[in-house]
N, CA, C, O and CB atoms as a CASP TS submission, in Angstrom:
PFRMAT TS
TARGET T0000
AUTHOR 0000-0000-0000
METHOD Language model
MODEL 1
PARENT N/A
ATOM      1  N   UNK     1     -43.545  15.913 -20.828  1.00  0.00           N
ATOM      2  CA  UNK     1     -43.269  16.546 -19.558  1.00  0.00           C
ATOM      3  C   UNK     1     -41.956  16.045 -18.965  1.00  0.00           C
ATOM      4  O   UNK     1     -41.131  16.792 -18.439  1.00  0.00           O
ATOM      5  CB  UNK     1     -44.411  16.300 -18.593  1.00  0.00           C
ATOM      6  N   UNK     2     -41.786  14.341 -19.125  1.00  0.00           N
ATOM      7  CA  UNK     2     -40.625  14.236 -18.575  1.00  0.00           C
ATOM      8  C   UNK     2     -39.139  14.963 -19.379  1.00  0.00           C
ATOM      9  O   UNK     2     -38.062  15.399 -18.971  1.00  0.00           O
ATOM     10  CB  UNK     2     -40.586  12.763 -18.410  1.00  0.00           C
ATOM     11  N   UNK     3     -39.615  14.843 -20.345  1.00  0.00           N
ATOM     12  CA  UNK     3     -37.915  15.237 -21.556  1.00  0.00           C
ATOM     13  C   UNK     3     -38.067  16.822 -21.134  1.00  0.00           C
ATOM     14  O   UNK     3     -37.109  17.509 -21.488  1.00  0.00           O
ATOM     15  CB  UNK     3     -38.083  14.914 -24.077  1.00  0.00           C
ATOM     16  N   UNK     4     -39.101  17.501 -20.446  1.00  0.00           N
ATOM     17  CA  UNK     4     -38.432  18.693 -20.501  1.00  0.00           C
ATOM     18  C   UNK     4     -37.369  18.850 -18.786  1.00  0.00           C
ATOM     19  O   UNK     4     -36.437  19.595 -18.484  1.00  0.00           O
ATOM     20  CB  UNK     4     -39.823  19.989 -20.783  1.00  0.00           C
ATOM     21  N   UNK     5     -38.140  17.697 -17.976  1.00  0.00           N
ATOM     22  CA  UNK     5     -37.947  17.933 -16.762  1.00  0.00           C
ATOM     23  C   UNK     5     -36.139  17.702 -16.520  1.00  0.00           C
ATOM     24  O   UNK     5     -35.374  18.264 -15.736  1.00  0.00           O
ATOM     25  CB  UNK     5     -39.012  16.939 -15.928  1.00  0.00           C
ATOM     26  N   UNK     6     -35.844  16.425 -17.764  1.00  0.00           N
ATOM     27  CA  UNK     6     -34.249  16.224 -18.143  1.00  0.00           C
ATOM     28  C   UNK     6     -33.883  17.097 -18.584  1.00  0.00           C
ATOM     29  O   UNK     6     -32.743  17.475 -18.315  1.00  0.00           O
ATOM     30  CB  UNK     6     -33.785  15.310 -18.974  1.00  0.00           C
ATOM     31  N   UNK     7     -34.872  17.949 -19.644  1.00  0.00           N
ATOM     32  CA  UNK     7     -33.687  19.236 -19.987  1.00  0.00           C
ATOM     33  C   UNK     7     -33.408  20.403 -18.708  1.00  0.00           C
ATOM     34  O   UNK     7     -32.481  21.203 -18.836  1.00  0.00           O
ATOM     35  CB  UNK     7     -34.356  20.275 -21.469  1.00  0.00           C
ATOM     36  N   UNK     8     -33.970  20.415 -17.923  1.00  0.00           N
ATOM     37  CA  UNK     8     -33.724  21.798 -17.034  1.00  0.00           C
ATOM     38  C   UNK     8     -33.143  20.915 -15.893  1.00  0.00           C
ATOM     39  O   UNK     8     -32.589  21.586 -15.023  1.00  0.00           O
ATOM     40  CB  UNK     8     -35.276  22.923 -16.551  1.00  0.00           C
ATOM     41  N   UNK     9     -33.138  19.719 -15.711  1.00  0.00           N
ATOM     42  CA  UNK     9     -31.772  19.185 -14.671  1.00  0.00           C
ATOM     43  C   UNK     9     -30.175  19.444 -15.344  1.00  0.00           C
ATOM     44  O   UNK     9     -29.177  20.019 -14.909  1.00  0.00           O
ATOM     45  CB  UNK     9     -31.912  17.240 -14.419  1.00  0.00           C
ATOM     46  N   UNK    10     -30.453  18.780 -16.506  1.00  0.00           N
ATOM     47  CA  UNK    10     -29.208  18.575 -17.016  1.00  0.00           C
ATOM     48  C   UNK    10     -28.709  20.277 -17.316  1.00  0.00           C
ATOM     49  O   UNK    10     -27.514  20.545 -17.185  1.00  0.00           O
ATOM     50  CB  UNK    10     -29.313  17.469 -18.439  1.00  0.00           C
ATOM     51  N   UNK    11     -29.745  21.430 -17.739  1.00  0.00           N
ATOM     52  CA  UNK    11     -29.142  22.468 -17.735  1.00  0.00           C
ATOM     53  C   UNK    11     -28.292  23.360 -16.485  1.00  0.00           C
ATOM     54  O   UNK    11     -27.235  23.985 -16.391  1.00  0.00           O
ATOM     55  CB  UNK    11     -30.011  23.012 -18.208  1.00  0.00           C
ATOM     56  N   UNK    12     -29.668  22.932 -15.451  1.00  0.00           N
ATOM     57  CA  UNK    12     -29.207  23.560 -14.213  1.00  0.00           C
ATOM     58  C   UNK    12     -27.353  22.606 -13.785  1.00  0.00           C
ATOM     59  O   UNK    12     -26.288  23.220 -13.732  1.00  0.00           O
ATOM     60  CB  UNK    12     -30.794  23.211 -12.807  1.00  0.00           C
ATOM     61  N   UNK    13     -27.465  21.498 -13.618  1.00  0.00           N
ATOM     62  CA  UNK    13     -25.858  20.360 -13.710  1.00  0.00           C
ATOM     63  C   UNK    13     -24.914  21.413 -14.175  1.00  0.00           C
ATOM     64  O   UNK    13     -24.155  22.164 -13.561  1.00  0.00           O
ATOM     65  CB  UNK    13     -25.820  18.758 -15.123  1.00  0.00           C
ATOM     66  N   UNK    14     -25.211  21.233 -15.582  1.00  0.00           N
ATOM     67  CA  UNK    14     -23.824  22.346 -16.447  1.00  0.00           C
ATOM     68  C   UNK    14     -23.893  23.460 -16.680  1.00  0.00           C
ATOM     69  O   UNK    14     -23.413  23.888 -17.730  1.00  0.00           O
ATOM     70  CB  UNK    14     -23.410  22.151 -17.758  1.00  0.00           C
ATOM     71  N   UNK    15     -24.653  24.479 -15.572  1.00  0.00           N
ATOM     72  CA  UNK    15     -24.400  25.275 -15.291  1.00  0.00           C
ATOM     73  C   UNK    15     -23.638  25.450 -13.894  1.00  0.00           C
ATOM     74  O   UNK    15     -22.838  26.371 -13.732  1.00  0.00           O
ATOM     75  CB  UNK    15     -25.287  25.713 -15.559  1.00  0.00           C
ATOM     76  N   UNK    16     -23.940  24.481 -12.856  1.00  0.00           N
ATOM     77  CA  UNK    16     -22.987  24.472 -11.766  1.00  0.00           C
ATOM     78  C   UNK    16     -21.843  23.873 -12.478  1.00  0.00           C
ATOM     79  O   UNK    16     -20.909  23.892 -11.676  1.00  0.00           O
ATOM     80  CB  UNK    16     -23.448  23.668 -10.434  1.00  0.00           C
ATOM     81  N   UNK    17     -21.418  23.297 -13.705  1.00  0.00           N
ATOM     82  CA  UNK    17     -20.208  22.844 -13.899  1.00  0.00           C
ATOM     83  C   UNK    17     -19.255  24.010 -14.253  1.00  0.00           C
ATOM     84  O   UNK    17     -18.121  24.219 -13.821  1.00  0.00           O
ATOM     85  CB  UNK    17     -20.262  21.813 -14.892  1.00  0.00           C
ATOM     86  N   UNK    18     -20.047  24.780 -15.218  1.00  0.00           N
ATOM     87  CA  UNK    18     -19.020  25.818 -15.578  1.00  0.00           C
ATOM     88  C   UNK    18     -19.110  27.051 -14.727  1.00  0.00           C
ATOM     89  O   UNK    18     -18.568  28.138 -14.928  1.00  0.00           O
ATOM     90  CB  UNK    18     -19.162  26.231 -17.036  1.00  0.00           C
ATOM     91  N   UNK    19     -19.923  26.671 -13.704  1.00  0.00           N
ATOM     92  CA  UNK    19     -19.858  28.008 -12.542  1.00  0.00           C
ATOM     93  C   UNK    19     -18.545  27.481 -11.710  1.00  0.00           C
ATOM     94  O   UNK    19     -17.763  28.356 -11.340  1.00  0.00           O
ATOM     95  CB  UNK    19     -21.536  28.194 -11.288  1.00  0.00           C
ATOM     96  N   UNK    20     -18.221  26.010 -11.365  1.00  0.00           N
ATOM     97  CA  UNK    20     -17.508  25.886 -10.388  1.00  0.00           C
ATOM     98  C   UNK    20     -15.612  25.829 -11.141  1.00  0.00           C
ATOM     99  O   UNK    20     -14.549  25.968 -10.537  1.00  0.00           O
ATOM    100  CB  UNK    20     -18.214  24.454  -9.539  1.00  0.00           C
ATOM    101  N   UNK    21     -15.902  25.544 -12.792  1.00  0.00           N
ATOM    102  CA  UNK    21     -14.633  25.366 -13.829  1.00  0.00           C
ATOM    103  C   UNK    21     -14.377  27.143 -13.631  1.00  0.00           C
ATOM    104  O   UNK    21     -13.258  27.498 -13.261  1.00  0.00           O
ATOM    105  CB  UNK    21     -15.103  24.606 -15.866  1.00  0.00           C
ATOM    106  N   UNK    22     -15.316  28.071 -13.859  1.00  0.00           N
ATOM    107  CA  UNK    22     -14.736  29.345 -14.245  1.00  0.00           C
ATOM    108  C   UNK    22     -14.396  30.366 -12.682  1.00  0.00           C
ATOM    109  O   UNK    22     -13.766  31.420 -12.593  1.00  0.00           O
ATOM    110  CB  UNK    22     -15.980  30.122 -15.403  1.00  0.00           C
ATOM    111  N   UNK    23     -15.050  29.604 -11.657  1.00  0.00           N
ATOM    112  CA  UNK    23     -14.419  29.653 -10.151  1.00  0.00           C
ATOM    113  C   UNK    23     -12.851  29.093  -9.741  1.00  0.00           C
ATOM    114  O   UNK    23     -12.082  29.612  -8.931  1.00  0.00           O
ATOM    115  CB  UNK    23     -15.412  28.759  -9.267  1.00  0.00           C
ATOM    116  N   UNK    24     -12.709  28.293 -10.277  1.00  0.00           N
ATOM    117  CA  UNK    24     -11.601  27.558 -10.326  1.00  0.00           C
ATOM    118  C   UNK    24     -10.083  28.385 -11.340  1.00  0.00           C
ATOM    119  O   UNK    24      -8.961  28.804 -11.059  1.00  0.00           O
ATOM    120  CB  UNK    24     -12.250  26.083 -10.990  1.00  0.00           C
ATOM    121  N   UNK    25     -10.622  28.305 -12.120  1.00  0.00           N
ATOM    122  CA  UNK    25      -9.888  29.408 -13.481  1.00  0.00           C
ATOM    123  C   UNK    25      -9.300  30.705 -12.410  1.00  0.00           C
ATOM    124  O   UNK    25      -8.168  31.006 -12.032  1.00  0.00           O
ATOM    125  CB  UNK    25     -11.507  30.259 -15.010  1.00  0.00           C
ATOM    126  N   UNK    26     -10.544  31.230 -12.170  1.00  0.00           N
ATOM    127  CA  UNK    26     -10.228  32.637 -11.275  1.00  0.00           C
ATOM    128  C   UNK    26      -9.458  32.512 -10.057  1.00  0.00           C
ATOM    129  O   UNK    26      -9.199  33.585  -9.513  1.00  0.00           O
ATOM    130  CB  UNK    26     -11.527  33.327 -10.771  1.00  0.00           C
ATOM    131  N   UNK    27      -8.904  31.156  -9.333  1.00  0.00           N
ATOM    132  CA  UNK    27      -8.641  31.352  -8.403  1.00  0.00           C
ATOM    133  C   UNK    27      -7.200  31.179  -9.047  1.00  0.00           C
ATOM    134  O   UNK    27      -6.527  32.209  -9.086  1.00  0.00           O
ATOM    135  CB  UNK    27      -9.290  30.677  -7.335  1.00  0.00           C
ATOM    136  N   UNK    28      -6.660  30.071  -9.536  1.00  0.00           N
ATOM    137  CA  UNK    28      -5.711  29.823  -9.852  1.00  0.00           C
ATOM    138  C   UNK    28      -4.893  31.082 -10.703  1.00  0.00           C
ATOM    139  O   UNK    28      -3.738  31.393 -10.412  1.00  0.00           O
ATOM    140  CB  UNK    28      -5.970  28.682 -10.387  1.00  0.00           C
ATOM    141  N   UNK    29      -5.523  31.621 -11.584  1.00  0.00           N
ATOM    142  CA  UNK    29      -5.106  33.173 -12.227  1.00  0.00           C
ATOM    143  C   UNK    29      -4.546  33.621 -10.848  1.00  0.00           C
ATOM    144  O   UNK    29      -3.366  33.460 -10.534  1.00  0.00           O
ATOM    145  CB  UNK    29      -6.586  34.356 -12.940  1.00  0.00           C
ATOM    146  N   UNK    30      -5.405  34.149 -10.115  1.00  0.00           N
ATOM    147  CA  UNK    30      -5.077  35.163  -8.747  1.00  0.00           C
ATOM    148  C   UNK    30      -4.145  34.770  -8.287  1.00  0.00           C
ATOM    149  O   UNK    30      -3.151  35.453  -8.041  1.00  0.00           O
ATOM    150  CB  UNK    30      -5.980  35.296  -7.595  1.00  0.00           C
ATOM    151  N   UNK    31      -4.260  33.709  -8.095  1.00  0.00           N
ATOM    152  CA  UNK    31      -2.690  32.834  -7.021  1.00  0.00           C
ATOM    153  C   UNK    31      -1.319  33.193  -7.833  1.00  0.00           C
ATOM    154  O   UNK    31      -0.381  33.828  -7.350  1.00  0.00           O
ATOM    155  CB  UNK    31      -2.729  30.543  -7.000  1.00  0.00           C
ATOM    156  N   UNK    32      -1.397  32.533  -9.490  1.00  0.00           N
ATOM    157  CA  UNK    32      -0.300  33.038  -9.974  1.00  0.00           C
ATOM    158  C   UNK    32       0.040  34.638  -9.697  1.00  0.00           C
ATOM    159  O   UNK    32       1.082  35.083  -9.218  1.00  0.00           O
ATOM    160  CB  UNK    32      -0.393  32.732 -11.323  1.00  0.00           C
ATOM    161  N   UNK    33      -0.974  35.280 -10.075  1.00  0.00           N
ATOM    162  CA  UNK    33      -0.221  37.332 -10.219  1.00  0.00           C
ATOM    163  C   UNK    33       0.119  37.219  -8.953  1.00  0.00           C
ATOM    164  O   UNK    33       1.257  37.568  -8.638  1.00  0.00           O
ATOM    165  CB  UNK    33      -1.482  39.143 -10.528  1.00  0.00           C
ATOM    166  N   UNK    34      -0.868  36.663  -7.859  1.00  0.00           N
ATOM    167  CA  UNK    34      -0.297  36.986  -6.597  1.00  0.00           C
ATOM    168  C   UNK    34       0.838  36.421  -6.029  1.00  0.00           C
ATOM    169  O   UNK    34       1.210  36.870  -4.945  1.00  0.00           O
ATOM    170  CB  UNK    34      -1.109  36.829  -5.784  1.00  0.00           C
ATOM    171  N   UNK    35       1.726  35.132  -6.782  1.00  0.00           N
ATOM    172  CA  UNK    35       2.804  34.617  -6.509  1.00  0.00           C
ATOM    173  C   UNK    35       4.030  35.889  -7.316  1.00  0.00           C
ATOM    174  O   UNK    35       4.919  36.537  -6.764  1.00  0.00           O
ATOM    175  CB  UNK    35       2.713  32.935  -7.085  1.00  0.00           C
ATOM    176  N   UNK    36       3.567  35.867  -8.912  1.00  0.00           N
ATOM    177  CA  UNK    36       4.554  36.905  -9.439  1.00  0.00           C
ATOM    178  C   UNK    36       4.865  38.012  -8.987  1.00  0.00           C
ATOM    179  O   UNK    36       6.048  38.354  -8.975  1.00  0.00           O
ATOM    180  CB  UNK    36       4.333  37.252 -10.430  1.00  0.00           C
ATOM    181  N   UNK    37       3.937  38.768  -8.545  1.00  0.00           N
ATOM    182  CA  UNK    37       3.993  40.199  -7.793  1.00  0.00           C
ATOM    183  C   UNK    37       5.031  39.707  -6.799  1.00  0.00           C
ATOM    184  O   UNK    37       6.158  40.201  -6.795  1.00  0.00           O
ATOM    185  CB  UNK    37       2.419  40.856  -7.020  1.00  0.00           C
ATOM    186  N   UNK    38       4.687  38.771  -5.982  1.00  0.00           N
ATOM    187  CA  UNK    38       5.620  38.726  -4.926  1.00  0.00           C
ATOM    188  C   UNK    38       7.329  38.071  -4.457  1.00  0.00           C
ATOM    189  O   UNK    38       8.067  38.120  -3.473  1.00  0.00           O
ATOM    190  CB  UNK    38       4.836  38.260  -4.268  1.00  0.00           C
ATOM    191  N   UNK    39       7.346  37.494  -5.793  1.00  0.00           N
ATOM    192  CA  UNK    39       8.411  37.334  -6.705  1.00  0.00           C
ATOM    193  C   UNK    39       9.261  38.742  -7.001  1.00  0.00           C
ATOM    194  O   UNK    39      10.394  39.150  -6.745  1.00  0.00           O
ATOM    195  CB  UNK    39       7.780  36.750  -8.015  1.00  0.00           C
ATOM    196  N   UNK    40       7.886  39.335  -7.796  1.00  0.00           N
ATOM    197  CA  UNK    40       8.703  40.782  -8.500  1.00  0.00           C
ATOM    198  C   UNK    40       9.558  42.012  -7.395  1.00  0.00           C
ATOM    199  O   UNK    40      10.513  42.779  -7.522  1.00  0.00           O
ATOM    200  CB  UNK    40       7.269  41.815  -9.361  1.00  0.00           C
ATOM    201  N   UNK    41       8.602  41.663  -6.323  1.00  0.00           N
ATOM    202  CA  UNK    41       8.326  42.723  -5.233  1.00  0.00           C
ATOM    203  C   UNK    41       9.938  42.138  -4.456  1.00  0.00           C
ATOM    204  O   UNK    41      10.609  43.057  -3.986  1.00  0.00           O
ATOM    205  CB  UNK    41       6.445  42.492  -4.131  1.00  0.00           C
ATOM    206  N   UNK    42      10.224  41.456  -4.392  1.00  0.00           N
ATOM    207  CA  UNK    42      11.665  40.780  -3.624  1.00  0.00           C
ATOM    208  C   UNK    42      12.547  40.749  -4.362  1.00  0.00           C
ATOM    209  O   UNK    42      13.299  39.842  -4.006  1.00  0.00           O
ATOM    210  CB  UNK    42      11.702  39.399  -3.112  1.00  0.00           C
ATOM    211  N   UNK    43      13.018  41.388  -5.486  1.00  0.00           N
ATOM    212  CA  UNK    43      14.023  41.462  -6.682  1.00  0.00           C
ATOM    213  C   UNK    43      14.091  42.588  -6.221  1.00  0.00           C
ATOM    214  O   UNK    43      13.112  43.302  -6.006  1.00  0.00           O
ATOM    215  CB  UNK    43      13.753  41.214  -8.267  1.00  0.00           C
ATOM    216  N   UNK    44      15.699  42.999  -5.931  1.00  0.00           N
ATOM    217  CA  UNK    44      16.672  44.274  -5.559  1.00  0.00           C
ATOM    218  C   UNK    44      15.641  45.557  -6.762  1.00  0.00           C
ATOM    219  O   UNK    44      14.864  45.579  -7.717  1.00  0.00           O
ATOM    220  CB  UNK    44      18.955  43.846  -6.191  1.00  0.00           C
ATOM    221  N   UNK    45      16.233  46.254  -5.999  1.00  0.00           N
ATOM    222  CA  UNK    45      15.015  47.712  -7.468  1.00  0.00           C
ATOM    223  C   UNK    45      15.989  47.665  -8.460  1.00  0.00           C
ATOM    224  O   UNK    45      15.509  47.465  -9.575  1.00  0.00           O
ATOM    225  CB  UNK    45      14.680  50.104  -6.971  1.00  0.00           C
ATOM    226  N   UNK    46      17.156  47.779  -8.425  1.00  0.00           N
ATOM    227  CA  UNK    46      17.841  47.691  -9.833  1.00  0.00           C
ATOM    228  C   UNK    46      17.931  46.921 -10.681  1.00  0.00           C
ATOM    229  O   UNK    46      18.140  47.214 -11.859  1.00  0.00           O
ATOM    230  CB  UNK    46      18.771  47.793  -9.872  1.00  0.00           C
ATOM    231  N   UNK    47      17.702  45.091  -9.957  1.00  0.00           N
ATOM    232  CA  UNK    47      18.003  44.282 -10.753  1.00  0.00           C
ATOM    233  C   UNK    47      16.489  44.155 -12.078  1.00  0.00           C
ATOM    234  O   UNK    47      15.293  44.406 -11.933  1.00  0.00           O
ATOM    235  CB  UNK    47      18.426  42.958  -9.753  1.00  0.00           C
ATOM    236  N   UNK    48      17.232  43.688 -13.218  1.00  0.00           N
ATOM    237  CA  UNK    48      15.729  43.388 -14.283  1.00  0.00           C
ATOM    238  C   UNK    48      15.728  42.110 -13.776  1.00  0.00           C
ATOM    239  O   UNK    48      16.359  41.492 -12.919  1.00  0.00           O
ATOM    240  CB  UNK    48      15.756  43.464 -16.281  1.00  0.00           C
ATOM    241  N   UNK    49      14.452  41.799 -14.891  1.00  0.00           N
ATOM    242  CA  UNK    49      14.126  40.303 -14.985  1.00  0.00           C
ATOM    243  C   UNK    49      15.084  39.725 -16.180  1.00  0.00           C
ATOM    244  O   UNK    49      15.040  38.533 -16.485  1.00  0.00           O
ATOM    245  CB  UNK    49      12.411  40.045 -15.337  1.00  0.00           C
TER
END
């Protein structure tokens, strides 16, 4: 009873780990497009990259 009670702590744990790693992932993604866009968006219309 106890070894199962460690397995469903330790599952529930690393599941908030990779809930809060793949929260994290997503924010930082967003921030970048949302920095590039606004990068892109302030470059004259003619000029390229």
């Amino acid at each position: 009873m106890a070894s199962s009670i460690n397995f469903v702590i330790a599952a529930y744990a690393l599941t908030w780990v990779c809930l809060v790693a793949y929260a994290t992932y997503v924010h930082r993604t967003l921030r970048r497009a949302r920095d590039e866009y606004q990068r892109a968006s302030r470059q004259p219309a003619g000029e390229a990259r």
